[in-house]
C-alpha positions in Angstrom: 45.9 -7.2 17.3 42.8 -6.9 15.5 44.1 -3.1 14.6 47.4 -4.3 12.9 45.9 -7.3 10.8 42.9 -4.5 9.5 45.7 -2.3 8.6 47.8 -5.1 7.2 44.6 -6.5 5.1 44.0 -2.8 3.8 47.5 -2.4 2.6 48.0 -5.8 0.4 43.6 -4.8 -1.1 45.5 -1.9 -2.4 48.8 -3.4 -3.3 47.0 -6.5 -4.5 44.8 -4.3 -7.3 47.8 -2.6 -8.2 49.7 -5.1 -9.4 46.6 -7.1 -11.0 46.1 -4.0 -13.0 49.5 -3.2 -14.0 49.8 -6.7 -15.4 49.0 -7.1 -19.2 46.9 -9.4 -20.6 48.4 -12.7 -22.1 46.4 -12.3 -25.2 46.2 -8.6 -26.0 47.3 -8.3 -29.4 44.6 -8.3 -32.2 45.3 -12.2 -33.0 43.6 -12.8 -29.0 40.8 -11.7 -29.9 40.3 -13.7 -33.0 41.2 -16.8 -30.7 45.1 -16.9 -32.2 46.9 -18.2 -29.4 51.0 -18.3 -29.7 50.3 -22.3 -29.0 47.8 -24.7 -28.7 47.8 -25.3 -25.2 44.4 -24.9 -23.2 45.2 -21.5 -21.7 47.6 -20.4 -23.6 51.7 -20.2 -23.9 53.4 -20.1 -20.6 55.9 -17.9 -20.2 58.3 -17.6 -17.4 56.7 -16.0 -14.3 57.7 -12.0 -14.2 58.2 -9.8 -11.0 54.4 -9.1 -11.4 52.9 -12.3 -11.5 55.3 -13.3 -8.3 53.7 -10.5 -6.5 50.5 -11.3 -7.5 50.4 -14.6 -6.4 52.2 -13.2 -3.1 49.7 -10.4 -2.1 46.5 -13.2 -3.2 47.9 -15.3 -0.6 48.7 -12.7 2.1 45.0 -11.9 1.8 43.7 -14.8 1.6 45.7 -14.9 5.2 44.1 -12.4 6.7 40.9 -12.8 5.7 40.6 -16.1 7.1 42.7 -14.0 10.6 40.0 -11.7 10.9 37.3 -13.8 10.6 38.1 -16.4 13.1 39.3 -13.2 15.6 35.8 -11.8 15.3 33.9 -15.0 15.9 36.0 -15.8 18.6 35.7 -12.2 20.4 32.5 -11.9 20.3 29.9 -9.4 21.2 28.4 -11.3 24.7 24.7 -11.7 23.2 23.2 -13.7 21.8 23.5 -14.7 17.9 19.8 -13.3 16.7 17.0 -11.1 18.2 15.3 -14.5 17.9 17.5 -16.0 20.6 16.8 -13.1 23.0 13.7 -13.6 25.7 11.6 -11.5 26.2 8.3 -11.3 28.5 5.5 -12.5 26.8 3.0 -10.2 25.3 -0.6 -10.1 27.6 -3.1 -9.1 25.7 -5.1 -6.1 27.9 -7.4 -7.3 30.1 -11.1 -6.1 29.3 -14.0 -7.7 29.7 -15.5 -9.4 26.3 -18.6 -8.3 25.2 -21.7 -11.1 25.4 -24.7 -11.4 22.8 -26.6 -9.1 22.9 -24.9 -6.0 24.7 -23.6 -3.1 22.4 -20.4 -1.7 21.9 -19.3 2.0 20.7 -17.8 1.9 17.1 -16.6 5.0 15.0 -17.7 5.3 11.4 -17.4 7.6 8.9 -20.1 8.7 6.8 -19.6 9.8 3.0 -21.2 10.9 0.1 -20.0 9.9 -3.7 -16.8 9.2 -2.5 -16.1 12.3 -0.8 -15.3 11.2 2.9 -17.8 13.3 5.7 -17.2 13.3 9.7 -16.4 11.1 12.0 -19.4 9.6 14.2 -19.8 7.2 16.7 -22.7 4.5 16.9 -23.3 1.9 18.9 -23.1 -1.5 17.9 -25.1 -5.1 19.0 -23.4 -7.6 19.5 -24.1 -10.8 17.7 -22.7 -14.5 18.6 -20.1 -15.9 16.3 -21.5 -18.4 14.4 -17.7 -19.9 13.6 -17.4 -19.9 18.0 -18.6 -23.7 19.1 -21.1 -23.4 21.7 -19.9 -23.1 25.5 -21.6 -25.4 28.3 -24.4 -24.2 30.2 -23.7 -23.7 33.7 -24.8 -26.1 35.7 -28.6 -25.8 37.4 -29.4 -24.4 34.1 -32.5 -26.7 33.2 -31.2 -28.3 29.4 -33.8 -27.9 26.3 
């Protein structure tokens, strides 16, 4: 079903710019583009509708049609899933489990040393630790005599 109505919509796109562009314009003699209409009616005279302007109308209606078909046959098929990767659940993230550093231990960073901006090699230094002074203070354990 889907098939046939995408074949269908394809066929009156095509047939629908055809006849928009075989169709001349109502004002396309030199006095239209000096703003000389044949009368003074807002859009201009109205002549009796051709074979063109039928069709026209016709082939905008048959695709507004099936537009609106397909939509409403793809919403309603659907995929199974769920709208958005936001609706999906997934496990959450643990961060890895290793042990903090405390005050006062050291930890390995790598630096790289360098000279006037040109870069040298890699080395690896170890680093105190220093509290965070941002970090409100934990409680003492208790049997920890208080100062």
């Amino acid at each position: 079903m889907v098939i046939l109505l995408t074949v269908i919509h394809v066929i009156v796109c095509l047939f629908l710019v055809v006849v928009v562009l075989l169709q001349s314009g109502k004002a396309a003699d030199l006095a239209g583009a000096f703003g000389g209409m044949g009368s003074q009616t807002v859009f201009g005279p109205r002549g009796s509708a051709t074979v063109l302007s039928k069709a026209t109308t016709i082939a905008a209606a048959l695709f507004m049609v099936t537009s609106l078909s397909l939509s409403i046959l793809a919403t309603r098929a659907g995929s199974g899933s769920s709208g958005t990767l936001l609706d999906k659940k997934h496990a959450p993230i643990q961060a890895p489990t290793q042990a903090q550093p405390q005050p006062g231990q050291t930890v390995p960073i790598e630096v790289q040393t360098g000279v006037d901006g040109k870069k040298g090699e890699k080395q690896q230094v170890n680093a105190p630790v220093i509290p965070n002074p941002n970090q409100p203070k934990t409680a003492k354990p208790p049997g920890q005599p208080k100062k």
